[in-house]
Residue frames as qw, qx, qy, qz and C-alpha x, y, z in Angstrom:
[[0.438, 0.574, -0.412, 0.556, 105.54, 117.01, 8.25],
 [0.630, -0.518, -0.394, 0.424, 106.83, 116.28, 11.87],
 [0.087, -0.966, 0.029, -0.240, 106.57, 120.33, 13.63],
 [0.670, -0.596, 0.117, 0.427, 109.70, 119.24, 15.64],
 [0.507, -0.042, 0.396, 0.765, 111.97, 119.34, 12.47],
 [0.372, 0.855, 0.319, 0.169, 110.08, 122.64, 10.74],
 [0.528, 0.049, -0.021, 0.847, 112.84, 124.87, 9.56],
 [0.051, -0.922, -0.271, 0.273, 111.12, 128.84, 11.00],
 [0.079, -0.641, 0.257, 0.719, 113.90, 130.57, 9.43],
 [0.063, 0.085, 0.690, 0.716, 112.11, 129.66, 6.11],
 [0.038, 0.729, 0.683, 0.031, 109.00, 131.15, 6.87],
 [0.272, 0.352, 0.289, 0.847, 108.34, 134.27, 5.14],
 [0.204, -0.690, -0.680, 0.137, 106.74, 135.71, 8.21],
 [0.064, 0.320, -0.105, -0.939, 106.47, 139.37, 6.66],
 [0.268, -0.118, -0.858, -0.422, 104.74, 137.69, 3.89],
 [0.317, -0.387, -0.866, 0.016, 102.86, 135.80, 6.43],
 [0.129, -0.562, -0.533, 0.619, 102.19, 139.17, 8.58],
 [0.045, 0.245, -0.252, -0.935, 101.21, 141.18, 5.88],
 [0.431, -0.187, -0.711, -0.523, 98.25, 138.56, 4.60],
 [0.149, -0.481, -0.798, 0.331, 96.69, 138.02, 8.30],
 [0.021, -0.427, -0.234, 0.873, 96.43, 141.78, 8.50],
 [0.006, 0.028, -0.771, -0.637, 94.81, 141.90, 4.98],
 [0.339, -0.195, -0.908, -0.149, 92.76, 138.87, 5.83],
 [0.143, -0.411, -0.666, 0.606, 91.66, 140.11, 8.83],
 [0.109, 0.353, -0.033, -0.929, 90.95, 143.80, 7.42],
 [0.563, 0.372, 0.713, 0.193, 89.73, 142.52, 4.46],
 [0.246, 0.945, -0.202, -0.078, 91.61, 145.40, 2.94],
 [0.809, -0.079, 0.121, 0.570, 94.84, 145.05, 1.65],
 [0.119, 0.657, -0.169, 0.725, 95.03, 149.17, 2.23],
 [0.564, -0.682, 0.106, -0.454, 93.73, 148.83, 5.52],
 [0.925, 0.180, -0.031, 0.332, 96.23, 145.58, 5.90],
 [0.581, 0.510, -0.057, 0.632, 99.14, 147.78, 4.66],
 [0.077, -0.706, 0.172, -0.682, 98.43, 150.57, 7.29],
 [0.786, -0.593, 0.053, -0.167, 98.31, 148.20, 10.08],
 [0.857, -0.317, 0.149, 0.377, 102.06, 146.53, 9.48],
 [0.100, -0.861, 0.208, 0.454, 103.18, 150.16, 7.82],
 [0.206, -0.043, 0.668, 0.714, 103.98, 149.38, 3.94],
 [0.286, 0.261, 0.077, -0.919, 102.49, 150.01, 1.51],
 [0.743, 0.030, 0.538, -0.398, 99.30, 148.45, -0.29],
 [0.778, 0.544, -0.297, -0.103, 101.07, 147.53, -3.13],
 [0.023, 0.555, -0.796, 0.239, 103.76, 146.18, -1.02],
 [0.681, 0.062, 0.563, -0.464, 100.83, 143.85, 0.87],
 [0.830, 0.354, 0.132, -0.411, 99.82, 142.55, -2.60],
 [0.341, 0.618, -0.701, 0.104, 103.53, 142.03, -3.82],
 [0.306, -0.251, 0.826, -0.400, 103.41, 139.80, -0.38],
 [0.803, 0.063, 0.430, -0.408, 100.51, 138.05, -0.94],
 [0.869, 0.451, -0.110, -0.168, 101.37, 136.82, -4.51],
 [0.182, 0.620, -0.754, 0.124, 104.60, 135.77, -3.10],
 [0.419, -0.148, 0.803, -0.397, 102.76, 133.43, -0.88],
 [0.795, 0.285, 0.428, -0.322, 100.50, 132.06, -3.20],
 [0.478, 0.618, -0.587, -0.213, 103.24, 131.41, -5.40],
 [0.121, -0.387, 0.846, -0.347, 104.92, 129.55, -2.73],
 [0.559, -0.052, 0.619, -0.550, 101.98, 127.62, -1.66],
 [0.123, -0.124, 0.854, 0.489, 100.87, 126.89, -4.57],
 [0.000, 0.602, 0.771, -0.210, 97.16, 128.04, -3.83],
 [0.017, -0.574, -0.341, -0.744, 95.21, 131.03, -4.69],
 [0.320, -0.412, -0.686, 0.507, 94.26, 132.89, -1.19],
 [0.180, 0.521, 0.275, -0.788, 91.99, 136.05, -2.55],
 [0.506, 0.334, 0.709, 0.361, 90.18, 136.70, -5.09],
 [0.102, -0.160, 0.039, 0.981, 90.46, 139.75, -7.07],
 [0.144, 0.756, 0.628, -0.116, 87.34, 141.07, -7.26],
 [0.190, 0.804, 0.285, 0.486, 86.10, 144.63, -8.76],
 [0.084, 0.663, -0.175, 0.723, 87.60, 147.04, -6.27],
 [0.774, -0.403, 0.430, -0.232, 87.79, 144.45, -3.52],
 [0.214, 0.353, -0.909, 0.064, 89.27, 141.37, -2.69],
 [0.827, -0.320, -0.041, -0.461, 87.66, 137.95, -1.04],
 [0.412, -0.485, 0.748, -0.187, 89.14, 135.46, 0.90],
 [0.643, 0.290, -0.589, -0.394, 89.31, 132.07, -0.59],
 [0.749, -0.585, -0.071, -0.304, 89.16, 129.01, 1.55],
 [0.746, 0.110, -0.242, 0.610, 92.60, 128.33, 1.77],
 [0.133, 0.536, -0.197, 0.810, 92.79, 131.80, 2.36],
 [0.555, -0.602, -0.082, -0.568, 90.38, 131.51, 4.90],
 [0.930, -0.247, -0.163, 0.219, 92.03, 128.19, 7.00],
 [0.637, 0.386, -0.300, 0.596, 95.13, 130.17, 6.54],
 [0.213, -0.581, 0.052, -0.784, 94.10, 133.35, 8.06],
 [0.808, -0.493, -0.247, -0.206, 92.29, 131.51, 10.94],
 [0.899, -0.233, -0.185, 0.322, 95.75, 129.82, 11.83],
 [0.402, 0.431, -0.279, 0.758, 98.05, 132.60, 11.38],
 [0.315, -0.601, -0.057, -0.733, 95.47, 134.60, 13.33],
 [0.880, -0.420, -0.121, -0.185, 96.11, 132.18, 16.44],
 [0.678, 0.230, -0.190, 0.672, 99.80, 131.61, 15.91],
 [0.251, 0.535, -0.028, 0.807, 100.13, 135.57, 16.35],
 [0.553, -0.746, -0.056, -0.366, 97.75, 135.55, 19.42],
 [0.982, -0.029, -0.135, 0.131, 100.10, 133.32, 20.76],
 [0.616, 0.544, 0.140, 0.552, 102.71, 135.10, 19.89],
 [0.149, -0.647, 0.062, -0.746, 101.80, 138.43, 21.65],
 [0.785, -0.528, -0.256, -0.200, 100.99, 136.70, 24.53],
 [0.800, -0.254, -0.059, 0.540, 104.30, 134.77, 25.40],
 [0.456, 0.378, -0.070, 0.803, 105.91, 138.89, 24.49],
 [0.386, -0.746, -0.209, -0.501, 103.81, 140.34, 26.93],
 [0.907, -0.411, -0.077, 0.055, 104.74, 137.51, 29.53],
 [0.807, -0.018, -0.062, 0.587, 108.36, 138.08, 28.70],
 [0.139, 0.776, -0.025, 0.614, 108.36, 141.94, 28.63],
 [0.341, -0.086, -0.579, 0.736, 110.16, 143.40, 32.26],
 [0.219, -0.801, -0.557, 0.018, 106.92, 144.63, 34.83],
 [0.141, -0.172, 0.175, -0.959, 106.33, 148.58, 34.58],
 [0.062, -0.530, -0.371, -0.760, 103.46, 150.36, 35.80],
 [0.061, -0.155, 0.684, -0.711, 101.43, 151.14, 38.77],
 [0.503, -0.358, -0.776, -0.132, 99.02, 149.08, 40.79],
 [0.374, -0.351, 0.365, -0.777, 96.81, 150.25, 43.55],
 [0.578, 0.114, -0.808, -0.020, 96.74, 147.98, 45.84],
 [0.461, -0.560, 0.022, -0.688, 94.30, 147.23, 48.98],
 [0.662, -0.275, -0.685, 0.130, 94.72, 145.61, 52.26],
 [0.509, -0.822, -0.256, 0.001, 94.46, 145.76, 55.77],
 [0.165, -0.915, 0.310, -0.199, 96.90, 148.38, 57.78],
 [0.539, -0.586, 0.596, 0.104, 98.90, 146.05, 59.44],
 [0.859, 0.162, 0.414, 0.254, 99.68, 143.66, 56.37],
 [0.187, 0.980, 0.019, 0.067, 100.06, 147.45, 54.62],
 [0.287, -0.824, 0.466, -0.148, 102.84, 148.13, 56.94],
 [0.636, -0.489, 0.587, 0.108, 104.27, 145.24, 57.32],
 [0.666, -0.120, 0.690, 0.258, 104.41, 143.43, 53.80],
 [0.488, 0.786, 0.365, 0.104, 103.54, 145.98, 51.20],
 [0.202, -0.962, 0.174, 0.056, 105.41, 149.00, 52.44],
 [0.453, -0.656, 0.475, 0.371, 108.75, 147.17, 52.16],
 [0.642, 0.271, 0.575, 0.429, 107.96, 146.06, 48.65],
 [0.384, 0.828, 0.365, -0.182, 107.96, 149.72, 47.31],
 [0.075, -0.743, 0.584, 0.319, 111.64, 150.63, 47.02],
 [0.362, -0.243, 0.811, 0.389, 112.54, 147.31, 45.34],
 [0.487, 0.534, 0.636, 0.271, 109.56, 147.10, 42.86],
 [0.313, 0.923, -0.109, -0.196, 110.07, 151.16, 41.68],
 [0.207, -0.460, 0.739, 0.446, 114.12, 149.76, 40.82],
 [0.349, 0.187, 0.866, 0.305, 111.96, 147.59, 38.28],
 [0.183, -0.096, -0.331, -0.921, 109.77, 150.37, 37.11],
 [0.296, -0.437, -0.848, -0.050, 106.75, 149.11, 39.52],
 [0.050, -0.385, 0.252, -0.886, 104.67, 151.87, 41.47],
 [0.299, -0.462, -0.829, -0.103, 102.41, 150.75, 43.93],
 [0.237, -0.432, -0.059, -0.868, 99.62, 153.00, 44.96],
 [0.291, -0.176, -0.808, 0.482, 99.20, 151.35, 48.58],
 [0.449, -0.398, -0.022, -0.800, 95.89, 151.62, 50.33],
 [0.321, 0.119, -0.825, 0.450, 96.01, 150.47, 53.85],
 [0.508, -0.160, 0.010, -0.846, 92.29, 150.21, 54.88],
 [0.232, 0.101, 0.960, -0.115, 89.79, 147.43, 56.52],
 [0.691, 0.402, 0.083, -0.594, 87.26, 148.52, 53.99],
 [0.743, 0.269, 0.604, 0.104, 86.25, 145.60, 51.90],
 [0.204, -0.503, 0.498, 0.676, 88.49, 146.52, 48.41],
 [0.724, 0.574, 0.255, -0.286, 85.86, 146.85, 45.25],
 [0.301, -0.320, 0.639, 0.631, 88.58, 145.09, 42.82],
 [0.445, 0.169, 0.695, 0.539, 85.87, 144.26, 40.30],
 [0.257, 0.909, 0.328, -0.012, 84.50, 147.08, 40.00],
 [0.580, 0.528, 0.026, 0.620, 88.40, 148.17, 39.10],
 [0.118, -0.960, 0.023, -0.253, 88.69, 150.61, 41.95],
 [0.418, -0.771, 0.462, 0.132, 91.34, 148.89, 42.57],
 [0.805, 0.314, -0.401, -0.304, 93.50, 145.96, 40.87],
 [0.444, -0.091, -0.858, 0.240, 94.81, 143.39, 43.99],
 [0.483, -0.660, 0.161, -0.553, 93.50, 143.21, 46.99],
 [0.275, 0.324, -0.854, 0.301, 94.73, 141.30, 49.89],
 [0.684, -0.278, -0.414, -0.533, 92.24, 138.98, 51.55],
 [0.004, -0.265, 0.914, -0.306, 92.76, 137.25, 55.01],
 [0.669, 0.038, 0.362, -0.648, 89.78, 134.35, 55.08],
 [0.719, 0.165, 0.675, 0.005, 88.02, 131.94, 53.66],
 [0.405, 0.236, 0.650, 0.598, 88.30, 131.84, 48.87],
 [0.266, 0.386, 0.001, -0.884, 86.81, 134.87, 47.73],
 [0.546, 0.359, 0.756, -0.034, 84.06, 133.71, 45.73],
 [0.557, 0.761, 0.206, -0.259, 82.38, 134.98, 42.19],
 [0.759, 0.608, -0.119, 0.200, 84.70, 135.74, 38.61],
 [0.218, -0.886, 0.407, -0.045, 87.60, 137.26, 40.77],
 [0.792, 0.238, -0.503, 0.250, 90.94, 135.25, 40.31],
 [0.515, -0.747, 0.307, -0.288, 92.11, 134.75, 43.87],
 [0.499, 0.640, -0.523, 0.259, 95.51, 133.11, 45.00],
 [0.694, -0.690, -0.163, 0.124, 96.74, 131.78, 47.98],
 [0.274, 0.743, -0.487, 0.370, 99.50, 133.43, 49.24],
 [0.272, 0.144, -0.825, 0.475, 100.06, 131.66, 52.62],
 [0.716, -0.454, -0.448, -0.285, 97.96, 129.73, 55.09],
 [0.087, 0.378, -0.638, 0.665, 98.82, 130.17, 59.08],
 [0.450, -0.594, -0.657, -0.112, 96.87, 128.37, 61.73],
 [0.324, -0.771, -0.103, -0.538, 95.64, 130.60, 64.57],
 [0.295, -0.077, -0.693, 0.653, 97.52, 130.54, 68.46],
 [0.490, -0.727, -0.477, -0.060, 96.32, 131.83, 71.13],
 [0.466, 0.231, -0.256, 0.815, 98.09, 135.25, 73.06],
 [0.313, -0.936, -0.158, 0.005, 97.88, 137.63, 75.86],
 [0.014, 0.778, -0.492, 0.390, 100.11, 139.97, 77.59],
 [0.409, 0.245, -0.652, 0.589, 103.08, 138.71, 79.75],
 [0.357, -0.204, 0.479, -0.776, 101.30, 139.78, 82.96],
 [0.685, -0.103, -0.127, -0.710, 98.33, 138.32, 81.94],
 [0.822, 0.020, -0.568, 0.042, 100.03, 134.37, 82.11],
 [0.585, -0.762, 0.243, -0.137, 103.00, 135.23, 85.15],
 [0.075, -0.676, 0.727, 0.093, 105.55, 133.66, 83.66],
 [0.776, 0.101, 0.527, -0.332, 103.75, 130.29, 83.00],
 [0.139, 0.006, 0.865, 0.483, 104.42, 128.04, 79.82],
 [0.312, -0.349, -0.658, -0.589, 100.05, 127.80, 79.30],
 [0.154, -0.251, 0.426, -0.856, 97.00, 127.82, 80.68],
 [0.139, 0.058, 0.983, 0.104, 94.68, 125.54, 81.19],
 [0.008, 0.420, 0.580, 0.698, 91.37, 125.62, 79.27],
 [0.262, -0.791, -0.505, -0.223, 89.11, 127.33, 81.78],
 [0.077, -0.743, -0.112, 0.656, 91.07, 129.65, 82.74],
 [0.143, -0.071, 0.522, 0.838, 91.22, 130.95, 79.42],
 [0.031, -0.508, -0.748, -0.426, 87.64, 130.20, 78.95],
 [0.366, -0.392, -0.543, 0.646, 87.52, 132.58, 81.85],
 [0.314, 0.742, 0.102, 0.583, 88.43, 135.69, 79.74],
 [0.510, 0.666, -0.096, -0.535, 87.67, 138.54, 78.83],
 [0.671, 0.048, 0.563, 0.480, 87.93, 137.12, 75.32],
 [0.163, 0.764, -0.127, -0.612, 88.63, 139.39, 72.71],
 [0.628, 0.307, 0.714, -0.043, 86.65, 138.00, 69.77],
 [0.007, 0.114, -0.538, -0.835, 86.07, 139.01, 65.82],
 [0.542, 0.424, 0.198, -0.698, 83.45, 139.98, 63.99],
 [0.486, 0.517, -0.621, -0.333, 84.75, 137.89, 61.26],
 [0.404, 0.084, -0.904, 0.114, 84.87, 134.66, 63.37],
 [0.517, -0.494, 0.125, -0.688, 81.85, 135.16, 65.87],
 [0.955, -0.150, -0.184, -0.179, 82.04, 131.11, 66.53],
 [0.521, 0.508, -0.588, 0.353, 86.00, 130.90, 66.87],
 [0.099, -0.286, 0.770, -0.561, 86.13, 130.87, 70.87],
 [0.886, -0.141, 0.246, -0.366, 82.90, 128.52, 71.28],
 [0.868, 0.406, -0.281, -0.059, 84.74, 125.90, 68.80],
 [0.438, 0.590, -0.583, 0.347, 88.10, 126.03, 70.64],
 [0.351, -0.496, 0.557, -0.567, 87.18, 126.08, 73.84],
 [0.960, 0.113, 0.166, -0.198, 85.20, 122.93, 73.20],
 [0.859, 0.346, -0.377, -0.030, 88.35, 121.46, 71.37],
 [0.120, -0.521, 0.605, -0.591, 90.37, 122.63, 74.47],
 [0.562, -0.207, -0.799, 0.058, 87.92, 120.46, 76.71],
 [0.078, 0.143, -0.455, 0.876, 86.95, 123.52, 78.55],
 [0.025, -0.421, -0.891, 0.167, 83.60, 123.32, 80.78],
 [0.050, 0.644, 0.597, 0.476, 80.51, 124.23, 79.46],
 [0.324, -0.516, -0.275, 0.743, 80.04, 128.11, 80.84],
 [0.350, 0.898, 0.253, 0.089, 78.70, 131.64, 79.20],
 [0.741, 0.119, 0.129, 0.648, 81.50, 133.27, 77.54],
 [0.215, -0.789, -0.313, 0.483, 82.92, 136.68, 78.44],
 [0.636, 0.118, 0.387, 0.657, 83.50, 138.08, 75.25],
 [0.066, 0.781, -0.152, -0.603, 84.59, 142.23, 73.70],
 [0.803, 0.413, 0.365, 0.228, 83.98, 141.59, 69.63],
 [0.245, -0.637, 0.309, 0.662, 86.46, 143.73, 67.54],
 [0.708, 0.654, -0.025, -0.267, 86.36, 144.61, 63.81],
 [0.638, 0.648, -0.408, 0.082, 90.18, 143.38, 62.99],
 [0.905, 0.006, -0.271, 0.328, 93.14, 141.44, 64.02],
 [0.316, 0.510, -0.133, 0.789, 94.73, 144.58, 64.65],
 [0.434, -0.524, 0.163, -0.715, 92.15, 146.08, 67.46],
 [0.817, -0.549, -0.050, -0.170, 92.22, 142.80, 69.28],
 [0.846, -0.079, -0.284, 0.444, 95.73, 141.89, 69.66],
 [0.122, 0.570, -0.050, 0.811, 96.21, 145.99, 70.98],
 [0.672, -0.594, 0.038, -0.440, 93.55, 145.18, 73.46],
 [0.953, -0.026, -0.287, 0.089, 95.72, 142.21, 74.09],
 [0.577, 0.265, -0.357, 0.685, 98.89, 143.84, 74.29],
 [0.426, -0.604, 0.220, -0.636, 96.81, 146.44, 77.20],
 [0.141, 0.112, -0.922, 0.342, 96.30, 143.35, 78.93],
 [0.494, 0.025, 0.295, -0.818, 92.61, 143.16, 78.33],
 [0.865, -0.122, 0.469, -0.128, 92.10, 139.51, 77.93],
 [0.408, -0.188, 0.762, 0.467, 93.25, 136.66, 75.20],
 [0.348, 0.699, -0.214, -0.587, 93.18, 136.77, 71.68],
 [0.732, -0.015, 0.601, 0.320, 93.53, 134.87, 68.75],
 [0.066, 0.883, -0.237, -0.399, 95.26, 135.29, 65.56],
 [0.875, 0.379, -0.178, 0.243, 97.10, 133.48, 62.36],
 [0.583, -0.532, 0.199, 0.581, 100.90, 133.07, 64.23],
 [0.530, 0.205, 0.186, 0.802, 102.01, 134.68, 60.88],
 [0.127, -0.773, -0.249, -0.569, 100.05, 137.69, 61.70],
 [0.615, -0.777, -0.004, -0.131, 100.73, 137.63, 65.28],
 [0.857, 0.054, -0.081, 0.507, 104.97, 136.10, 64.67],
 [0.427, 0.559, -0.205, 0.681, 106.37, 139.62, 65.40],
 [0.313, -0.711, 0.138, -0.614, 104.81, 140.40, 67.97],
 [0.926, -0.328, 0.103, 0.158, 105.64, 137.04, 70.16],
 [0.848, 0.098, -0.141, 0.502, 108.93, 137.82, 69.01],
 [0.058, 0.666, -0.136, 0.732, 109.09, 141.07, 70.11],
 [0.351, -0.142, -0.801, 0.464, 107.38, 139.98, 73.29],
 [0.194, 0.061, 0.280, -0.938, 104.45, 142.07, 73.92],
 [0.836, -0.138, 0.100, -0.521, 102.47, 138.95, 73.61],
 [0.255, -0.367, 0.894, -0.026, 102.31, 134.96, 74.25],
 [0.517, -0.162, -0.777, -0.321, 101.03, 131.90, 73.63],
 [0.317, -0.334, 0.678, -0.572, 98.88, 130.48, 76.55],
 [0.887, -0.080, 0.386, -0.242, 98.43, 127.14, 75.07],
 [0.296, -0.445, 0.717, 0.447, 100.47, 125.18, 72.75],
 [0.540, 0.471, 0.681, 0.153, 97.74, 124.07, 70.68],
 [0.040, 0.306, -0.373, -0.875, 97.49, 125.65, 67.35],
 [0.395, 0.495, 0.515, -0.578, 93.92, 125.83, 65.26],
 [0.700, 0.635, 0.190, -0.267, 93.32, 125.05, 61.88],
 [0.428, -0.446, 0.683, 0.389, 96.22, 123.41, 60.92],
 [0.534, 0.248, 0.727, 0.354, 94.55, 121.67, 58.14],
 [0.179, 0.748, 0.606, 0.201, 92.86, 124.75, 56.57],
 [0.389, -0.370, -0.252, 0.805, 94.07, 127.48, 58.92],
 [0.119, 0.892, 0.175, -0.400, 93.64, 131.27, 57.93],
 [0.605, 0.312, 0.362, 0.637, 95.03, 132.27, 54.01],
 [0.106, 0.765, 0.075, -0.631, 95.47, 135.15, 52.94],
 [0.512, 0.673, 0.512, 0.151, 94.21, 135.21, 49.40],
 [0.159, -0.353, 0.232, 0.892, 95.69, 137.67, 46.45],
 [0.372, 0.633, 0.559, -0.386, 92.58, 139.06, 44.80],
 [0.181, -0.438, 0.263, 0.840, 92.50, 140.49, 41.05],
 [0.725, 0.422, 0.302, -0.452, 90.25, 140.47, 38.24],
 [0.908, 0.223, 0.262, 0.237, 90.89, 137.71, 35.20],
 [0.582, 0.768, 0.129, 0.237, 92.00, 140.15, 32.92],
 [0.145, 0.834, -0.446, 0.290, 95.11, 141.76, 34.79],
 [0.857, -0.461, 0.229, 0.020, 95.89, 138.54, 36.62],
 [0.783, 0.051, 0.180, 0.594, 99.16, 137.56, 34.00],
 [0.165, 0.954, -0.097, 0.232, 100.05, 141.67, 33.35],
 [0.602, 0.360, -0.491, 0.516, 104.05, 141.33, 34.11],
 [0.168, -0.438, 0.338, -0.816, 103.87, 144.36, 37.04],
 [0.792, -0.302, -0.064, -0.526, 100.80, 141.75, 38.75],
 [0.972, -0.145, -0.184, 0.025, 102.09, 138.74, 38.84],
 [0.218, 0.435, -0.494, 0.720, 106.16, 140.39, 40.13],
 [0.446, -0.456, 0.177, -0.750, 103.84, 141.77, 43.01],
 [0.915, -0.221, -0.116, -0.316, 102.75, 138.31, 43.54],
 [0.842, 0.326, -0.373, 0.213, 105.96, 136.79, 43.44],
 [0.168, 0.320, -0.502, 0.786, 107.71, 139.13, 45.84],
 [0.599, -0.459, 0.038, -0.655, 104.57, 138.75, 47.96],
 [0.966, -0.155, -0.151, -0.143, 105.10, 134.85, 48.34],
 [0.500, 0.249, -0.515, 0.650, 109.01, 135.29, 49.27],
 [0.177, -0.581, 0.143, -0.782, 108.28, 137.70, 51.34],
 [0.764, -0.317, 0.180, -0.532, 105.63, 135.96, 53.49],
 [0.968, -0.136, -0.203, 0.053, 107.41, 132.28, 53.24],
 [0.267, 0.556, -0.556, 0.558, 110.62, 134.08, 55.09],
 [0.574, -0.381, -0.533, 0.490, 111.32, 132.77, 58.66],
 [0.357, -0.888, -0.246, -0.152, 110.38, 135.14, 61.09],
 [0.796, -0.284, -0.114, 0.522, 113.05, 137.13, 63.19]]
C-alpha cells in the first residue's frame, strides 16, 4: 500500500495504544494501568485487533500471555511510531522552565540580561550567571554556556551563534584625531594582550608589516579588563568588533587601523549544552532569541 494514500482516521489507535503498552509490559494489567482502563478493557482491545488483522498477536498462556511474532514486528513498530510521536509533541509544546545559564559579564549584561523580561512572558526563567569561570555544563552545573573561541571540543553539543573578526582600538587621545596608525607605532605599545590569545599581537603585527622589535606587552584575563585598560588610555587592544561595536559607537574607543583579523574564521561565540537538553523547547527559544539578538545592526 502506497503510505501517501493511508487513511489514519481508520486506525484504531486506542486499540493500537493499548497493545504496545501490553506488549511492552508484557502484562496486559500492567498495560491497562499505563493507558488507565482496565485489563479487561486491554484484552477487549487486543482481540479487536487481531480480529482486524487477521493474525493472532499473544498467546494465552496459563496466567500469562506471550507475544507472537506478528505480535512481536508489531510491537517493535508501534513502539517507534509512538517514539516519534512524543518527540515531534515535545518539539511542538510552548518553552517553560528555567535554565541557568553561564557566560562572561559583559555578554551577561549585554545579551542575556535583556532576554529575561521577554522569555518569563513565555514562561522561560533564566538563572543568569555572569562569570569568567570556565562553566562545568557537563557535569550539569549548569545547562548553556556561552563560549567566545575556538569549537568546544568532547560530547558537548556546541553552536555557533556568531563569528566577528577582531579590530584593533585605543582611546581617542591615544590616536589625536587620526584615521590609523601605522604599524610600528602600534607595535610600539603598551599592548594590552590576552591570556587566551598569547600569539595574537606577534601574528598581526607581522601581517601589518611591522619591524621586527620586542613587544611591550600587559596580558589580561578577559576582553573586558583589556578594553577598560584601553578606555584609561593604557595602550591598544584587540577585540571581536561585535564585542567591542558599542563601545566605538559610544566613542570611548577607536580603530587605529582599518584592517580587520580573522575574517575567514574570526572569533565565534559558541552556545554550549549537553546532547540531551539541546532540542528541550525553553533551550533551543534561548537559542533563537540569542541569534536575533546578536545578528541586529549595531546602534
Amino acid at each position: 500500500m502506497n503510505r501517501a494514500h493511508v487513511n489514519f482516521g481508520a486506525l484504531p489507535l486506542l486499540s493500537l495504544r493499548a497493545f504496545e503498552a501490553a506488549a511492552r509490559r508484557h502484562s496486559f494489567r500492567d498495560g491497562a494501568a499505563e493507558v488507565g482502563l482496565t485489563p479487561s478493557a486491554v484484552s477487549h482491545h487486543v482481540r479487536q485487533l487481531e480480529a482486524a488483522l487477521g493474525v493472532a498477536l499473544f498467546e494465552r498462556l496459563h496466567r500469562r500471555v506471550a507475544l507472537t511474532v506478528a505480535g512481536r514486528d508489531l510491537a517493535a513498530s508501534l513502539g517507534e511510531g509512538l517514539q516519534i510521536m512524543a518527540a515531534a509533541y515535545a518539539a511542538a509544546q510552548a518553552p517553560r522552565g528555567r535554565l541557568v545559564v553561564s557566560a562572561t559579564p559583559s555578554f551577561a549584561t549585554r545579551w542575556l540580561m535583556p532576554a529575561i523580561v521577554p522569555l518569563r512572558a513565555e514562561g522561560i526563567e533564566l538563572d543568569i550567571e555572569g562569570t569568567f569561570a570556565r562553566a562545568d555544563v557537563e557535569g550539569g552545573v549548569c545547562d548553556v554556556a556561552i563560549r567566545l573561541g575556538p569549537r568546544p571540543p568532547g560530547r558537548l553539543t556546541a553552536e555557533r551563534l556568531v563569528t566577528s573578526p577582531a579590530v584593533l582600538v585605543a582611546a581617542p587621545g591615544r590616536v589625536a584625531g587620526r584615521a590609523a596608525l601605522t604599524p610600528d607605532e602600534i607595535a610600539a605599545g603598551p599592548l594590552l594582550s590576552l591570556t587566551l590569545g598569547p600569539d595574537f599581537w606577534t601574528d598581526a603585527l607581522k601581517l601589518l608589516g611591522a619591524g621586527a622589535r620586542t613587544l611591550r606587552e600587559a596580558r589580561l584575563d578577559s576582553f573586558d579588563a583589556a578594553l577598560h585598560a584601553a578606555e584609561a588610555g593604557h595602550g591598544y587592544a584587540y577585540a571581536p568588533e561585535i564585542v567591542v561595536a558599542d563601545r566605538l559607537a559610544a566613542g570611548t574607543l577607536v580603530t587605529i587601523h582599518p584592517r580587520r583579523f580573522g575574517r575567514r574564521n574570526g572569533w565565534s561565540y559558541w552556545f554550549v549544552t549537553r546532547p540531551e537538553v539541546a532540542q528541550r523547547p525553553a533551550v533551543r527559544r534561548l537559542r533563537a532569541w540569542l541569534t536575533a539578538a546578536l545578528a541586529m545592526p549595531e546602534g
